[in-house]
C-alpha positions, -999 to +999 in steps of 0.1 A: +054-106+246+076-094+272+113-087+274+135-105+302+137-072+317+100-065+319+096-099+328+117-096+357+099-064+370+065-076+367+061-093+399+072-057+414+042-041+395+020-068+406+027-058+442+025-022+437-010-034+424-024-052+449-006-034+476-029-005+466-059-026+461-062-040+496-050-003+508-079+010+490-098-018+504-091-011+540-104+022+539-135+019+521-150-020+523-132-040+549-149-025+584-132-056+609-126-034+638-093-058+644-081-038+612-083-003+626-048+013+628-033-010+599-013+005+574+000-019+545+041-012+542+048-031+511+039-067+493+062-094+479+053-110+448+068-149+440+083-147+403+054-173+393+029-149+405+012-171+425+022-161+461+016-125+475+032-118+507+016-084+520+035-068+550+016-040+571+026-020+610+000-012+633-006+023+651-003+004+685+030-016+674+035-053+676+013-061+707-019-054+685+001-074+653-014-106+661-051-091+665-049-078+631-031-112+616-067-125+631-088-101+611-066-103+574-069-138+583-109-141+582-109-119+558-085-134+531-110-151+509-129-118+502-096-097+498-086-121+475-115-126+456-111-084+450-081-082+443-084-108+411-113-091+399-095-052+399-062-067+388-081-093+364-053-117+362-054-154+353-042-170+382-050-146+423-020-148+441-024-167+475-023-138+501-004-139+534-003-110+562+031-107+582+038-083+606+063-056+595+085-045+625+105-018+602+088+013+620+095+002+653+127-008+645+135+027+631+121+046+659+140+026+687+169+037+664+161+073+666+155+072+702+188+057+709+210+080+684+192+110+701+200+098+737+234+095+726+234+127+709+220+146+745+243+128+766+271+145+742 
């Protein structure tokens, strides 16, 4: 069976998993025009494997988050349904879609160290 350490890491290779289903998903089956300009940043899997939390940025930043919440939203079910058939596990984890602000967060950093740096 499994080791405590692989045990442990498993519900980090189940997110790597279905991170890079639904990414795969986006750009060939899922054609919700709310989903244009989504890239998935990572996905959180619960130690029970039940619970996926999938985190994702938009092109346009947080003002079009909520439009594409809308669209993973309605399309959960199917996503879902995909997912448990590539990764054919037992038991799907329940997906959820937050908005991740980590880019924008990073380049309001970067513009603020180089206006710093130019006023040098």
């Amino acid at each position: 069976m499994f080791t405590s350490e692989e045990h442990k890491r498993r519900p980090e290779r189940i997110a790597e998993l279905v991170l890079r289903e639904i990414a795969s998903m986006l750009v060939r089956e899922l054609r919700d025009p709310r989903l244009q300009g989504v890239t998935l940043t990572r996905a959180r899997v619960s130690a029970d494997l039940r619970h996926c939390r999938v985190f994702f940025s938009h092109l346009e930043g947080a003002s079009k988050a909520s439009v594409a919440l809308a669209g993973f939203r309605c399309a959960r079910g199917f996503i879902r349904q995909r997912v448990g058939r590539s990764l054919g596990m037992r038991v799907t984890p329940d997906l959820s879609f937050e908005f991740d602000p980590t880019l924008e967060n990073a380049a309001r950093i970067d513009l603020l160290l180089r206006e710093a740096a130019s006023k040098q």
